[in-house]
N, C-alpha and C positions, 0 to 999 in steps of 0.2 A: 568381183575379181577372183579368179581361183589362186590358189594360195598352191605355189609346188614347193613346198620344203617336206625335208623324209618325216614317214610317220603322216602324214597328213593326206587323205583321201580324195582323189577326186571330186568328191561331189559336196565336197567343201566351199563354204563361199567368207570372201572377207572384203567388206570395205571399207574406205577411206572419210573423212572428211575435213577441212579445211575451214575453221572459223576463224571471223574476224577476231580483228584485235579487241575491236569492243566487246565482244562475245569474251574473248582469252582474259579480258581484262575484269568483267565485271560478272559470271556467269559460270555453273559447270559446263563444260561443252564434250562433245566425242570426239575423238582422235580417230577412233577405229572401233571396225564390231565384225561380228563373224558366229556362223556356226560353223564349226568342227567338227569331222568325223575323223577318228587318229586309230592308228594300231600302234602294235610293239616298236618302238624305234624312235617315238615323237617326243621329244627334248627340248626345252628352253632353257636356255643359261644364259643370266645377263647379271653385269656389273652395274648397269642404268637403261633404263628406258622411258624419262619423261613425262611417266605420267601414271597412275592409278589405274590398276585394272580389275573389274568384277569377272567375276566366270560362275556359271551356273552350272554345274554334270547334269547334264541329262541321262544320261545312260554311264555305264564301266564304272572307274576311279581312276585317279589321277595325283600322284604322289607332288606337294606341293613343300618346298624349302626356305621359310623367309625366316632370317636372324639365324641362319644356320643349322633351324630345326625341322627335320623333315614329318612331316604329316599327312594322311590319305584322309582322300577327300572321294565322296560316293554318291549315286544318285541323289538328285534336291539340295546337295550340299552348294553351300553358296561360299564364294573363295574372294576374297578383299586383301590385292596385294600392293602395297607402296614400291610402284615400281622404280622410283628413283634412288633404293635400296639395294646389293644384293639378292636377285630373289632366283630361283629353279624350278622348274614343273615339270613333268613328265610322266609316261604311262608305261605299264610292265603286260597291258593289254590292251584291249581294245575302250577306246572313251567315244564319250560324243559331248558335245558343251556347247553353250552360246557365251560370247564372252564380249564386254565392251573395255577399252581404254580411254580413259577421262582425264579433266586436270578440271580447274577452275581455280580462284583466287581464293578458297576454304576448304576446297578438297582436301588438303592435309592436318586442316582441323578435324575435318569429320572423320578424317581417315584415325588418328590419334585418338579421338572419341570411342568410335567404334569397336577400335583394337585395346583399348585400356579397358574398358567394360564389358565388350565381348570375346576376346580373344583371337 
């Protein structure tokens, strides 16, 4: 699916998926996934979004703000955000990313884990 929100390039792709509840219930599962090509202008601002998202830069950086601390994130950096948190991301140039959003019935154990040990 192409994806038209500003900042985000044409030859972007992003898609969908839909698991069962058995899946929701006992399993990590995907929400969505996507690579991205973004310029100056590409913004995410959310109060909630339902689910944990990884994103990998492939290319540029990409200014990320979870717990109200903003942080730049650059090639091969790997980005783990609780998205049912206030969180923000955004570029002051040009990025490229692949990125998945997940949930699972321990996702926010691992996510807790991960962010207590790794930061």
């Amino acid at each position: 699916m192409k994806w038209l929100e500003p900042g985000v390039l044409e030859n972007s792709d992003h898609y969908f998926s839909t698991p069962s509840l058995l899946a929701q219930r006992l399993f990590f599962y995907l929400i969505s996934a996507g690579h991205f090509y973004c310029q100056k202008g590409y913004h995410v601002q959310r109060k909630n979004f339902n689910s944990f998202l990884l994103i990998l830069i492939l290319n540029g950086e990409l200014t990320v703000k979870a717990d109200g601390i903003p942080q730049q994130a650059g090639k091969n950096d790997v980005i783990l955000l609780n998205c049912y948190q206030p969180h923000e991301y955004y570029t002051n140039s040009e990025v490229e990313f692949v990125f998945l959003h997940f949930d699972g019935n321990v996702s926010g154990d691992y996510f807790d884990i991960i962010s207590k040990n790794q930061g």
